[in-house]
N, C-alpha and C positions, 0 to 999 in steps of 0.2 A: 581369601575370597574377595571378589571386587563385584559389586554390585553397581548398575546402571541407575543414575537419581529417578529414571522410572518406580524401575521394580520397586527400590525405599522407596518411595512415595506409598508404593500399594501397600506395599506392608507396614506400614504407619498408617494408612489407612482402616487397615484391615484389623491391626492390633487395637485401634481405639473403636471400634466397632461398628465401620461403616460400608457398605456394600453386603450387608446381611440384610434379608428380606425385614421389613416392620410389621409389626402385626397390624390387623384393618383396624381403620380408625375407631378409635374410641372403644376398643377391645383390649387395650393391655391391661395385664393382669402385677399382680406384686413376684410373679415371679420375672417377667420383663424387663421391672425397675431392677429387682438382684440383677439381673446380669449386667445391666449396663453397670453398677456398681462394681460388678465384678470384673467388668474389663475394663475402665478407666482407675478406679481404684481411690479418686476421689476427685470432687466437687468442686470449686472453688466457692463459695459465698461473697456477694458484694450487692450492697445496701441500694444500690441504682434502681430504679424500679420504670423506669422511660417506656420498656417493653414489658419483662417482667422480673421477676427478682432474678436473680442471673442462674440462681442454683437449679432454677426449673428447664433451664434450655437448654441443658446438655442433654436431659432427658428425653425433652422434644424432638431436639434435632435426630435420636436414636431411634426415637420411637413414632415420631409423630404426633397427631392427636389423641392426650390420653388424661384421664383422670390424675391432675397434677395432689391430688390428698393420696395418694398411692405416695406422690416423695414424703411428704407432711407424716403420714402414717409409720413411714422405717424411720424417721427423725423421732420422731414426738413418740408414739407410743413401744410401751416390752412387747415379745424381744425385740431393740431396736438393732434395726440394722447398718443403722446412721449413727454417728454421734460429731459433735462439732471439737476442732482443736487447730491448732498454727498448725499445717502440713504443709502446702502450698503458701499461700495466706492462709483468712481465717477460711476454712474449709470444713467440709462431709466428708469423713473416711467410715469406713465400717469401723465396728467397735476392737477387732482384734487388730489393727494397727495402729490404735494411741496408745496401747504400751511402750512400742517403738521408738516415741515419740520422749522417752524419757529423760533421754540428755537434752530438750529441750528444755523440759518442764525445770530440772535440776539447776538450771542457768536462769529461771525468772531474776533474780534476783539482781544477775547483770546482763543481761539482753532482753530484758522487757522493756517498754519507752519509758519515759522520763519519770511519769506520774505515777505509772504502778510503782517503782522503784522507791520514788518520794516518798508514797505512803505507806509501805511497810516501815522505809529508814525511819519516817517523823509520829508516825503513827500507828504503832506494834500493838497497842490494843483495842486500836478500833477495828485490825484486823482477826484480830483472835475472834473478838466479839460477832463480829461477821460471820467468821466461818461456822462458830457457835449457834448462829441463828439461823445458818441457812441447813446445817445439822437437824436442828428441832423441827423449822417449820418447811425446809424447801419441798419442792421445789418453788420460789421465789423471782420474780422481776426484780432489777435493780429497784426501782418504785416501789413494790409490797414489802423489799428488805429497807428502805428505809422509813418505813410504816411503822415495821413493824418492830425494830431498832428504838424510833420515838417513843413508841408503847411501851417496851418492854425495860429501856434502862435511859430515863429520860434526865436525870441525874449528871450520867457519863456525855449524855450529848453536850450539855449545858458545859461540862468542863473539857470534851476533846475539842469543841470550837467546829465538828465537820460538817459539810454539806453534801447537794448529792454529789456532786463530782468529786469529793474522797469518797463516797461509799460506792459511786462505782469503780472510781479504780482501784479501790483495795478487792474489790470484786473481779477486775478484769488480772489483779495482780495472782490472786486465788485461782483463777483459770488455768492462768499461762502456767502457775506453777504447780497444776494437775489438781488440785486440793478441792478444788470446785470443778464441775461438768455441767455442761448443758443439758437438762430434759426436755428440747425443745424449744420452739419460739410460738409466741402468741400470737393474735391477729393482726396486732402491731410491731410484729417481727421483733419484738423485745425478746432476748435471750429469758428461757425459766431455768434460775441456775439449781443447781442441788448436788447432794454428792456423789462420787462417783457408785456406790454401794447403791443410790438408788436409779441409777443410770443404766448397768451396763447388766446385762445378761449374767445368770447364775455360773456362770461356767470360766465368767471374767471376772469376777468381781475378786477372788482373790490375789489376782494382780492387780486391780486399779484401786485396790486398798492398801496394800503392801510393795511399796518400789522393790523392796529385795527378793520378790520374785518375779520381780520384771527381767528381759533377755538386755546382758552386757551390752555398753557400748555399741563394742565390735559388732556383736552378732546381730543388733537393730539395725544397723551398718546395711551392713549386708543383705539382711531383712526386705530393704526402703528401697535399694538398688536391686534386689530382684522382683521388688514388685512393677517399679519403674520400667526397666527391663522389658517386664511381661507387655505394659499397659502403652510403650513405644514401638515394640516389634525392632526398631533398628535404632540409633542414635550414640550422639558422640557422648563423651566423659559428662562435656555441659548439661547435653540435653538431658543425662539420665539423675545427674545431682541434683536440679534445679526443680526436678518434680515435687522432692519433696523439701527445696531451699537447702541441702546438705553443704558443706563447704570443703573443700579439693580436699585438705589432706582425711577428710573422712570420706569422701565419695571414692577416693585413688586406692586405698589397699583392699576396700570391699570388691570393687572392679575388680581387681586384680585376683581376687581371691574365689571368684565366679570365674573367670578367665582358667586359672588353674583347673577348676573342680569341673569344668567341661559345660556348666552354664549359662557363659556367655562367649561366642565365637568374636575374635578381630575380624574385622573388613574395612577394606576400602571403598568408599562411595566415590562414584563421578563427580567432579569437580567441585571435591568437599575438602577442604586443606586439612582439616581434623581426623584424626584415626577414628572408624566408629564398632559399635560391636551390635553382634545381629542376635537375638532371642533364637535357642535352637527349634522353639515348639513355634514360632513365629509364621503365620501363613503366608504364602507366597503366592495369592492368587493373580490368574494371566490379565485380568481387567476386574477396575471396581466401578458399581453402577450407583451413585450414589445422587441425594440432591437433599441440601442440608442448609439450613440460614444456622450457622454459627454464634455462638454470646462470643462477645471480645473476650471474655473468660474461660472460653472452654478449653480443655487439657490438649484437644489439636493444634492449636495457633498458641498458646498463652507464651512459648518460648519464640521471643518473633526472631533468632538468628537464624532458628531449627526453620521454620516457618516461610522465610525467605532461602535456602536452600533445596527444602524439598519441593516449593512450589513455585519459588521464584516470585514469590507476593512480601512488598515491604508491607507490612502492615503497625501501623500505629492508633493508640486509643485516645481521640483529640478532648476528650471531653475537658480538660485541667488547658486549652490550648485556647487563649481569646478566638472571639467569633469570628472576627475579621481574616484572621490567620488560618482557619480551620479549611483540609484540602478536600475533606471527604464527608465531613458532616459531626455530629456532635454525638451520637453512640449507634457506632458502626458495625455494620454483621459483616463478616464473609461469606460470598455464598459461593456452597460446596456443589457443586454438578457434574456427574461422572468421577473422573478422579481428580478433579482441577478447580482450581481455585477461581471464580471465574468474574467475579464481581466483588463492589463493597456496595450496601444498602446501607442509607443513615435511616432506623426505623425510630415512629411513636407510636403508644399507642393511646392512641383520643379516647378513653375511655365514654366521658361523656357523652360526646360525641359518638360511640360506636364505631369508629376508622381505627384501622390501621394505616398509618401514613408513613407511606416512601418519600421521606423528602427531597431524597438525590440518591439517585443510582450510577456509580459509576461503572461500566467496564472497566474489564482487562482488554490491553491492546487488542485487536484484534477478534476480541468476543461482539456478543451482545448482537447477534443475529435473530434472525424470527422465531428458532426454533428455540434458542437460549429466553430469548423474553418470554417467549410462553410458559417455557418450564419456572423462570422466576414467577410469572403473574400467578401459576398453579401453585406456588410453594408459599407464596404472599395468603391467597386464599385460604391455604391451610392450617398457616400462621393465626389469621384471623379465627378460622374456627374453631382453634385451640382454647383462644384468648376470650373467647365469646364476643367477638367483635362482628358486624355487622357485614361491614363494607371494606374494601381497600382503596386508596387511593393514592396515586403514583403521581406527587405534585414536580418533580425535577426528576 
């Protein structure tokens, strides 16, 4: 089958969840956030907070304005329906896909960074001790565990010589290698770590206690690229591995093995050099109506080769790029209208102050007509009265 970069477009569109009606403002409910959950399939998380913490704005952009403790609530409290782990980055998956995640966790040991790695090799029992303590008392901040570390074995501090940066990275080493979970983040978005038995839903917790009843390899494999799959509607080998960071020779025989079983169709896309494969429940609607201000993180753009193909927008996130240098601004939206990608906004938000500030808007060639400004200025407004901002102001 050959598809038109049209039609993909809409169906990537359509598979990440946009061109469905939103509910009126300030009316979604918890079962609204499920579904955007349930069609992107995970979150990214990143610590930026310029606008707002970035995990809220996928939300937004699906839903509109809405009670952002509706996210906070499927994170933080049972049954959750969030829980945090390395899927994309550090990310929100629902709780039935960090089993999947297994031959990740199994590998902390050599594909964690430097310092988790360090402080298991140089420091095996200040990690036992840790896990011990966050057993007893979590759920715990890195902070109240090394509180509570001092109080409890002040002896062993005195002779392991650690500070807080070993206790958090034996902390962040305990994560990556499943043994610790997130119960949420506090006011100060500090991870509450605890174990996974007090994390995860009655119906999980037998597998996030026990790996030998987690699914094979293969079968998470498979698992990770049909959820991908679903949460793409169309893309190539890249785009479908990269969801959840897989690497070719484990994203290539899962592919293949969906291909076989009738799950995933070949196609060709218009002037796409890569072979791609099309979701068969994937919808294929004739136009999408859409208008969306994008996080640089959200699951639509975060692959920018995918992203420049479907929409013909390079997009890059300058924030790490000196100021002088910087072509679009210091953290950039995309903004989504009809089916096209049609603008980059550089937003703040002055909280102080009560602004939301456009500090530079650029068009796409050819955009940024009277009737595009307005739909931005209306989308800017709505931004703000998400954020509880006042005013907007469009200083470039």
């Amino acid at each position: 089958m050959r598809l038109s970069t049209v039609v993909a477009r809409r169906i990537a569109l359509a598979a990440q969840g946009f061109g469905v009606f939103k509910p009126e403002p300030w009316s979604a409910t918890s079962r609204h956030v499920q579904r955007v959950i349930d069609t992107v399939g995970i979150v990214q998380i990143d610590s930026v907070n310029v606008v707002s913490r970035s995990h809220y704005l996928p939300f937004y952009s699906r839903l509109g304005p809405h009670d952002s403790t509706l996210v906070d609530r499927a994170r933080d409290r049972a049954p959750r329906r969030l829980v945090e782990y390395w899927a994309h980055e550090a990310s929100l998956i629902p709780p039935s896909t960090w089993p999947l995640l297994d031959f990740r966790m199994r590998r902390a040991h050599d594909e964690s960074w430097g310092g988790m790695q360090s402080v298991k090799r140089e420091h095996p029992e200040l990690v036992d001790a840790v896990l011990v303590e966050i057993a007893a008392r979590g759920p715990l901040t890195s902070r109240q565990l090394e509180a509570a570390l001092a109080h409890d074995l002040p002896r062993d501090r005195e002779q392991w010589g650690w500070n807080w940066s070993l206790v958090k990275s034996a902390l962040e080493h305990l994560f990556w290698a499943g043994e610790v979970s997130s119960a949420g983040r506090n006011s100060q978005f500090e991870r509450r770590y605890a174990v996974p038995a007090r994390v995860f839903p009655p119906h999980l917790r037998g597998v996030a206690e026990s790996p030998g009843a987690r699914p094979s390899d293969e079968e998470a494999f498979v698992e990770l690229i049909r959820i991908a799959a679903r949460a793409h509607g169309v893309g190539t080998e890249q785009c479908l591995r990269d969801y959840f960071r897989l690497k070719p020779h484990q994203a290539a025989p899962a592919i293949a093995s969906l291909v076989e079983a009738g799950e995933l169709e070949p196609v060709t896309i218009e002037g796409w050099k890569r072979p791609a494969y099309l979701h068969p429940s994937a919808r294929r609607p004739r136009r999408i109506s859409a208008r969306a201000l994008l996080s640089p993180f959200d699951s639509l753009v975060w692959q920018r080769e995918r992203t420049s193909a479907l929409f013909g927008f390079d997009y890059r996130l300058e924030i790490y790029v000196p100021e002088e240098k910087r072509v679009h601004g210091y953290y950039v939206l995309p903004f989504l209208l009809g089916e096209d990608l049609v603008a980059r906004v550089d937003l703040k938000a002055d909280r102080a102050g009560g602004r939301l500030l456009a500090r530079r808007v650029t068009w796409e060639p050819g955009r940024g007509g009277v009737d595009e400004t307005r739909e931005l200025h209306e989308e800017l407004e709505s931004m703000a009265n998400w954020l509880g901002l006042r005013e907007v102001e469009v200083t470039a």
